[in-house]
N, C-alpha and C positions, 0 to 999 in steps of 0.2 A: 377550208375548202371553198366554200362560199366565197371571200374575199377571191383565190384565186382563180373563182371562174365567171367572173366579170365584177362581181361587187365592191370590189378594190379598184378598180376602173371610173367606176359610177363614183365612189366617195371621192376619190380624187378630183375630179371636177367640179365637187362641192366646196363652200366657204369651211375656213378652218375651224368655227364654230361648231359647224353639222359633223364635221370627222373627229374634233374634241368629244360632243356629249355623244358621239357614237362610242368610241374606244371605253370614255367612261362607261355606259352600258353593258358594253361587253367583260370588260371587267368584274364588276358588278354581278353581272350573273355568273359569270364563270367561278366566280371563288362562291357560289352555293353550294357547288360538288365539290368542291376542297371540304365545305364545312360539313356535307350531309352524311351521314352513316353509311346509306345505299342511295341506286337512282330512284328507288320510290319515295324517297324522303324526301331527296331532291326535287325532282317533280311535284310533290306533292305542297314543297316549298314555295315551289314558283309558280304554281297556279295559285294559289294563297298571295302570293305576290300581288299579282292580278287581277284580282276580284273572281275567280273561274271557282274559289270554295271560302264555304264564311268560314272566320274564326272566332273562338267565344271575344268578344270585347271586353268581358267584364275579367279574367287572366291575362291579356296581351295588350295594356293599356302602356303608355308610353312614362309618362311618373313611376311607371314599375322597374324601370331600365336603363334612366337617366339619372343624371346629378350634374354637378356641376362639374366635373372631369369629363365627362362621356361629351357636354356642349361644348367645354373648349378643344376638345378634341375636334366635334363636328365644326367649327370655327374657324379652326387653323388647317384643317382638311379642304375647307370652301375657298381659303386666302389661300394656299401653297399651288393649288389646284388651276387658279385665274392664270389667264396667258400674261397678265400684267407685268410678272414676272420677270422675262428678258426682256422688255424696256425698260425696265429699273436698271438691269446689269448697262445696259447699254448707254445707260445714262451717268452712270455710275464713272464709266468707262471715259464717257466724252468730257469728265468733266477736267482731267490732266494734264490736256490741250493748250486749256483755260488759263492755266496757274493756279488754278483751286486743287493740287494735290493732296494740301490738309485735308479738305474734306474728304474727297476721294478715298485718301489713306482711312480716315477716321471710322468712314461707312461702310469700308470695305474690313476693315478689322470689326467693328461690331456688328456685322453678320457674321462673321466668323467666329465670336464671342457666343453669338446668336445658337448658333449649329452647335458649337461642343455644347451648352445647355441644354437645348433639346435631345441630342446624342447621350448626355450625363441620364437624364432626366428616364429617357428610354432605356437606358442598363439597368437603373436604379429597377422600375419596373417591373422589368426583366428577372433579377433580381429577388424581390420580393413575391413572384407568382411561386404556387409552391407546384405544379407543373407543368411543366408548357413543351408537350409534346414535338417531335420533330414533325411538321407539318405531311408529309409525303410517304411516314412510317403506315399509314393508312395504303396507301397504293401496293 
């Protein structure tokens, strides 16, 4: 609603960076109420979020939640996430032109090597959760 009653206006006229870490934001908060019980929980999330209530520090410590799965997650979430992205396609693309199709061919197949592993990797997953609810069964 917001967006369509002028704030979708205003972000437009913004750098693609400021309309980037905006959507990410919104995101972000939006899948709170996907994850919370009720809206009190949710709320009660998101002010916890933002400093507006403490939380014990000595239960919600960060080494309590992490491992080395959870960081290359957050890793590949920070690289997939970067605009850098379609100038690689783009470049990827230019290089044809060139005579450099080997390459072209080569990078464009091991991305695609790239994807079915990560695709495998997240069935596998998948998979192995012993439940994993339909996400909207809560609605």
């Amino acid at each position: 609603m917001l967006e369509r009653a002028g704030l979708g206006a205003f972000l437009e006229r913004r750098p693609a960076i400021v309309r980037h870490l905006y959507l990410l934001l919104v995101v972000m908060l939006g899948w709170v109420f996907f994850r919370a019980a009720n809206l009190t929980q949710a709320l009660d999330y998101l002010g916890t979020l933002f400093g507006l209530h403490s939380g014990d520090t000595r239960l919600h410590q960060v080494r309590h939640f992490s491992d080395a799965e959870v960081w290359t997650a957050i890793a590949c979430g920070c690289i997939g996430a970067a605009p850098w992205l379609p100038r690689t396609v783009a470049w990827w693309k230019s290089l044809a032109p060139n005579g450099r199709t080997r390459l072209s061919a080569a990078l464009e197949y091991a991305s695609l090597g790239l994807l079915a592993l990560v695709f495998l990797d997240c069935a596998m997953k998948l998979a192995a959760g012993s439940y994993s609810p339909f996400i909207y069964f809560r609605f």
